[in-house]
LOBADO-496523 format. One record per residue (C-alpha): residue number from 0; residue in three letters; x, y, z. Coordinates in Angstrom, 3 decimals. Layout:
BEGIN
> resi/resn/u/v/w
> NUM/ALA/X/Y/Z
...
# end
This chain:
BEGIN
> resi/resn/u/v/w
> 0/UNK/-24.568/17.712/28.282
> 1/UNK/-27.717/18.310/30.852
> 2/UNK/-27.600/21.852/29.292
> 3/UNK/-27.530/20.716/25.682
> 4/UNK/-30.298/18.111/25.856
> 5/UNK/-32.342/20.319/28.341
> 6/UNK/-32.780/17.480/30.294
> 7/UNK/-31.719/17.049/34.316
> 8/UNK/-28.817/14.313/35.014
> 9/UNK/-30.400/11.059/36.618
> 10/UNK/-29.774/10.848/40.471
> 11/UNK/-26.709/7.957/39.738
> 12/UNK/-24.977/10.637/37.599
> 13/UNK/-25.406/14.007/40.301
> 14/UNK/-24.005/11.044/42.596
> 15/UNK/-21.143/10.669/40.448
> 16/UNK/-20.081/13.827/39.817
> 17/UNK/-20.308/14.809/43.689
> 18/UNK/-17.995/12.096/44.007
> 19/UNK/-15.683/13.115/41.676
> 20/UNK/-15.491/16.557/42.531
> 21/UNK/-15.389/15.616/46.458
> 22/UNK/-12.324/13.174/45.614
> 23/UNK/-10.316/15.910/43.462
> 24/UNK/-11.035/18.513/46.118
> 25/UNK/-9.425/16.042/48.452
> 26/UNK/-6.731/15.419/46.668
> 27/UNK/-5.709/18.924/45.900
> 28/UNK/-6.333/20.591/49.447
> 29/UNK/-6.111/17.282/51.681
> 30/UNK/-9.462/18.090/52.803
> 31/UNK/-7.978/21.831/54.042
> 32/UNK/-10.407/24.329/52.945
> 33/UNK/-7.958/27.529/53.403
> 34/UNK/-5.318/25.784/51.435
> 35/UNK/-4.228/23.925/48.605
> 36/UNK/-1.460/21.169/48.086
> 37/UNK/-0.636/22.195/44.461
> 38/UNK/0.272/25.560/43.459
> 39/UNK/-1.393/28.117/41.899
> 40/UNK/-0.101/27.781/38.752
> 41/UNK/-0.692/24.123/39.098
> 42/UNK/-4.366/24.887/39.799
> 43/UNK/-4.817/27.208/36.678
> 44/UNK/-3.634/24.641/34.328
> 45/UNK/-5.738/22.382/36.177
> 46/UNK/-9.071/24.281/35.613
> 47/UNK/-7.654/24.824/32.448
> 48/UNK/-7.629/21.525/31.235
> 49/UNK/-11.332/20.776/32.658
> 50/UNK/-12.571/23.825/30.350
> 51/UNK/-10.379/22.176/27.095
> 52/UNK/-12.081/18.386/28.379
> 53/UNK/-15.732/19.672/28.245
> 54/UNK/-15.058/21.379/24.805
> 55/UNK/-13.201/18.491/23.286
> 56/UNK/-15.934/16.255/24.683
> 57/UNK/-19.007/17.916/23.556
> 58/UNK/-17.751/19.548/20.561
> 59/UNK/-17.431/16.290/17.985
> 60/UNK/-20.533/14.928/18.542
> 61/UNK/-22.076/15.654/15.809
> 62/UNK/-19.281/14.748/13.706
> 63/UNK/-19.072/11.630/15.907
> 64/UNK/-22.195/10.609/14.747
> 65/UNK/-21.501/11.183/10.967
> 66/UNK/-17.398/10.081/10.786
> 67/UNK/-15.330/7.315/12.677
> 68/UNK/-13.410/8.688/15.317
> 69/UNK/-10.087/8.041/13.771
> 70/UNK/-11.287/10.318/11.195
> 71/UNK/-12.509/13.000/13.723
> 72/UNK/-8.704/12.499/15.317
> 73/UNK/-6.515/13.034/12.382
> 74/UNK/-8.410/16.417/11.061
> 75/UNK/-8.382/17.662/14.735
> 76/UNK/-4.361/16.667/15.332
> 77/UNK/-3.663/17.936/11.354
> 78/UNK/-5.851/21.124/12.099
> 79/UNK/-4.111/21.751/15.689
> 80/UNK/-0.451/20.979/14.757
> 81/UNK/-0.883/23.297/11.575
> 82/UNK/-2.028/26.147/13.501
> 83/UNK/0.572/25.475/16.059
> 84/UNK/2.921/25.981/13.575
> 85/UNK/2.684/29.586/13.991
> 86/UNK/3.145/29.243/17.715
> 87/UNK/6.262/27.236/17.720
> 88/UNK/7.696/26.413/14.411
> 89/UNK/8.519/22.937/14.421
> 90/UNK/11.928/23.449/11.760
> 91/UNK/12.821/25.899/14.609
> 92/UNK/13.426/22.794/17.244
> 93/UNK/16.149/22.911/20.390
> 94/UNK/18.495/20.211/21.360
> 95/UNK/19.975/17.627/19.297
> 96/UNK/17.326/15.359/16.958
> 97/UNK/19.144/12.152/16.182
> 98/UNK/17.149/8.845/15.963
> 99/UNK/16.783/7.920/19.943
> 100/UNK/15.058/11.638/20.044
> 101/UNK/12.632/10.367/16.475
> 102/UNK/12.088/7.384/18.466
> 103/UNK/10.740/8.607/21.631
> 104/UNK/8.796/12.092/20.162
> 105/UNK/7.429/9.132/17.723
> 106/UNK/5.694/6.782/20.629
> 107/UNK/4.705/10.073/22.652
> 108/UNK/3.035/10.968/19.725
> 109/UNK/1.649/7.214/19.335
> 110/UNK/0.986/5.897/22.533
> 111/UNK/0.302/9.333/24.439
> 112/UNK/-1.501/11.281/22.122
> 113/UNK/-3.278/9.339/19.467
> 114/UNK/-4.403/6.056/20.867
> 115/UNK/-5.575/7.867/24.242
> 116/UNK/-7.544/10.784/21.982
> 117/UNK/-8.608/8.250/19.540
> 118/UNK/-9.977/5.506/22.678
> 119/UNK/-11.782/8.851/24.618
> 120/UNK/-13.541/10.215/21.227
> 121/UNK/-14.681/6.535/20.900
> 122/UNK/-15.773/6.109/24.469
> 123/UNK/-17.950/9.417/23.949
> 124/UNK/-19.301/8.071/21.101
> 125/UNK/-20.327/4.728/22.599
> 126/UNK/-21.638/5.641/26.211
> 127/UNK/-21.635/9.755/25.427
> 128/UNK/-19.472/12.740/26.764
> 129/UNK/-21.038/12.878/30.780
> 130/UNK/-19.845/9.574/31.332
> 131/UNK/-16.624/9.719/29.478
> 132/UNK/-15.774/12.595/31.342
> 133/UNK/-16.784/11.107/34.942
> 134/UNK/-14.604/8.276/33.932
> 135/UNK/-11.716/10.994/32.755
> 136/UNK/-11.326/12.368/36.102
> 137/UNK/-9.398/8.845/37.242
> 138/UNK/-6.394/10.430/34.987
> 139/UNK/-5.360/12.283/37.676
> 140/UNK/-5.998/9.769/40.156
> 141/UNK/-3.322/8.017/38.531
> 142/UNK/-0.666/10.961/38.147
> 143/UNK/-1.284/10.752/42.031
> 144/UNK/-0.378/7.092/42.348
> 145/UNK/2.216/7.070/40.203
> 146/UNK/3.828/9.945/42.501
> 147/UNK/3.153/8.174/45.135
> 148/UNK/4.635/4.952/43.899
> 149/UNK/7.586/6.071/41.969
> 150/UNK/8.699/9.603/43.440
> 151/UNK/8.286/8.320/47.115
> 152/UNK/5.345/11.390/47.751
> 153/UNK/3.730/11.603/50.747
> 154/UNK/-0.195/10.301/50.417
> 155/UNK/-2.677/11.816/53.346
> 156/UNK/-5.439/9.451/54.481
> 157/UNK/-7.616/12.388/53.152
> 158/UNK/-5.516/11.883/49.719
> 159/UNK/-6.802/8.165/50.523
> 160/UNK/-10.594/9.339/50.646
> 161/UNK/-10.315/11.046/47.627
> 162/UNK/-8.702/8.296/45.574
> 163/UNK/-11.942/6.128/46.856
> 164/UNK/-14.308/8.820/46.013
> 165/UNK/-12.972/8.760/42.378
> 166/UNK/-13.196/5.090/42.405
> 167/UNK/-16.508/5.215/43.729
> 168/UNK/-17.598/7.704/40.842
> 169/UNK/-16.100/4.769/38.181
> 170/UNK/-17.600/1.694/39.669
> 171/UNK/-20.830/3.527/40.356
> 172/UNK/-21.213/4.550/36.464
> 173/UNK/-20.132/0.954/35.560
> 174/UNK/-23.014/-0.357/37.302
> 175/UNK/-24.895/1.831/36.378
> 176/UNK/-24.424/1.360/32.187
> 177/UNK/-24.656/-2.622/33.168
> 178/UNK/-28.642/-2.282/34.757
> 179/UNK/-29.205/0.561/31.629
> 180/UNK/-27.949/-2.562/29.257
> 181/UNK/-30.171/-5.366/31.248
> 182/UNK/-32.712/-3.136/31.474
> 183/UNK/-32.711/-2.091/35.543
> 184/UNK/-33.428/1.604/35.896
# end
């Protein structure tokens, strides 16, 4: 976003990105330098999905700004699962499709793919893609209290640090769009 508007991130926003990055590099090393507590592979996809976050982020702007983001969603999802198509025909399926398997593929598709897409696009539309994507970075936050919570995983006090720095980065941007609305810069 700095790079597209040619114009330097205010000092609240550098802070928040530090803290993101500082709290994801905790989690995912626990605060080793020489080592990492995900594997490689794990760390590709990772980076992987940060590239495909700053695309789909800055990419619909302008389209953002002309169409409602529902629109913006379907054409992307239509667009995506048509082209897909050619990766992994979906009348070529495995396993057995009876109506429990509709059911579930159906709120996957629902409540994990289109309300989450359709409530980010909107977010970038209302408080723009550096903030949206500060505020993304708690998604993995969660995966790592879930794990914690549910699959008994073992949680570092550096893991601990990390969780608050990613806090930190969400309450810090919170106050900072509530003095930007009363008028406190």
């Amino acid at each position: 976003m700095a790079l597209n508007k040619r114009k330097f991130p205010s000092k609240v926003a550098c802070l928040a990105i530090l803290l993101a990055i500082l709290g994801t590099f905790l989690l995912v090393t626990h605060g080793n330098f020489g080592s990492l507590s995900i594997s490689p592979l794990a760390l590709f996809f990772g980076l992987m999905s940060a590239v495909t976050l700053a695309f789909y982020t800055l990419q619909p702007i302008h389209l953002l700004n002309k169409y409602n983001a529902a629109i913006v969603i379907g054409w992307g999802m239509l667009l995506g699962g048509f082209v897909f198509c050619f990766v992994k025909p979906p009348w070529e399926v495995d396993g057995i499709w009876d109506i429990y398997t509709y059911s579930y593929t159906a709120f996957i598709v629902v409540f994990g793919t289109l309300i989450p897409f359709y409530a980010y696009l909107t977010a970038v539309k209302l408080i723009g893609g550096q903030k949206t994507s500060l505020l993304a970075s708690a998604e993995p936050l969660s995966a790592a209290l879930l794990a914690v919570l549910w699959l008994n995983t073992p949680f570092r006090e550096t893991d601990w640090i990390g969780t608050f720095f990613i806090i930190g980065t969400i309450v810090l941007l919170g106050i900072s769009k509530n003095e930007e609305r009363e008028g406190i810069s």
